[in-house]
Each structure stands twice: as structure tokens, then as C-alpha cells.
N, C-alpha and C positions, 0 to 999 in steps of 0.2 A: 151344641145339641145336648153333649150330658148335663152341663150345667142347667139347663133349661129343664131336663126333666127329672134332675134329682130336686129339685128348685121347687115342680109342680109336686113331686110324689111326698116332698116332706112338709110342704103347705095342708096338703089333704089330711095329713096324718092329725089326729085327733086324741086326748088323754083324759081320764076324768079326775077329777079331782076331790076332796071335801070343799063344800060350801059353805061360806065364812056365815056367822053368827048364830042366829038361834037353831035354823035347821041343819046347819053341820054338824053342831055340840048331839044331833041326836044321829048322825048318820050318815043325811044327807050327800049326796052327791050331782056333779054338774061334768058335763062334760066342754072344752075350750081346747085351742089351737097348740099344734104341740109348739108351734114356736112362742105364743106366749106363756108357756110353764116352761119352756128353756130358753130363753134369749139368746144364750152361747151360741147355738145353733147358727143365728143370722151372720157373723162374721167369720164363722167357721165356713158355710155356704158361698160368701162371696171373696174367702182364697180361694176357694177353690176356682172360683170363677176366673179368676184372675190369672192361676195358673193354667185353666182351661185353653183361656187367651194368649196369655203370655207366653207359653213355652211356645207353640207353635212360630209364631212372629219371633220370636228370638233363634227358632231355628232357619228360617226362612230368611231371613239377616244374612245369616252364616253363610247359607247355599249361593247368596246372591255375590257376596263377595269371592266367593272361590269358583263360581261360573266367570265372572267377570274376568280374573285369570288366568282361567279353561280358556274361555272365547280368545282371548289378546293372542296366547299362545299358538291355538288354531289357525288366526289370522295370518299371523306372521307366517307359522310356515308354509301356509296356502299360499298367499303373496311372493314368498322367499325363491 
């Protein structure tokens, strides 16, 4: 969900720039997408994404092997 709406908020983001040739050299201006005047942006965007993903599923791993565990132990001395 954050990934997805820093994703939409920095797509909308907009910058202007000078315009190449003759109308620049006088002043000229254009406005274009901030991720194509930064590129850096787009791989900076999808760690994040990945750590979005990622941590969560790596802590979920974790829990399942130490309920696994929890459980056996409870069995046992339920059963016991």
C-alpha cells in the first residue's frame, strides 16, 4: 500500500525545465515528468518496494518457524 502510493505521488510530480535549441537559448521553458529529469528515482522506488515486501515475508518466515515449536510443545504436553 505505501509502495503503491509513493509510486502514484512521485509519478504526478511534475518539474520544468529549459528547452533545448533555439527557444531555450532565449528563456524558454517546458514542463516533463520528475522521473524523467531524475531516473535515479525509478530504482531508488522499487528497493523500496522490495523492502515493502520483503521485510514483512522475512518476518513471517520467522514467526512460523517458532510457532511451529510453540505448537509441538503445547501438544506434547496436552497429550503428556
Amino acid at each position: 500500500k505505501q509502495s503503491v502510493t509513493l509510486a502514484m505521488y512521485l509519478s504526478a510530480q511534475t518539474v520544468t525545465v529549459p528547452v533545448s535549441g533555439f527557444w531555450g537559448f532565449f528563456g524558454g521553458t517546458t514542463t516533463i515528468s520528475l522521473f524523467t529529469a531524475q531516473p535515479w528515482l525509478v530504482p531508488a522506488l522499487v528497493g523500496g518496494g522490495v523492502i515493502y515486501v520483503g521485510l514483512p515475508v522475512m518476518m513471517l518466515s520467522k514467526a512460523k518457524g517458532r510457532w511451529a515449536d510453540t505448537e509441538k510443545k503445547l501438544n506434547d504436553a496436552f497429550w503428556s
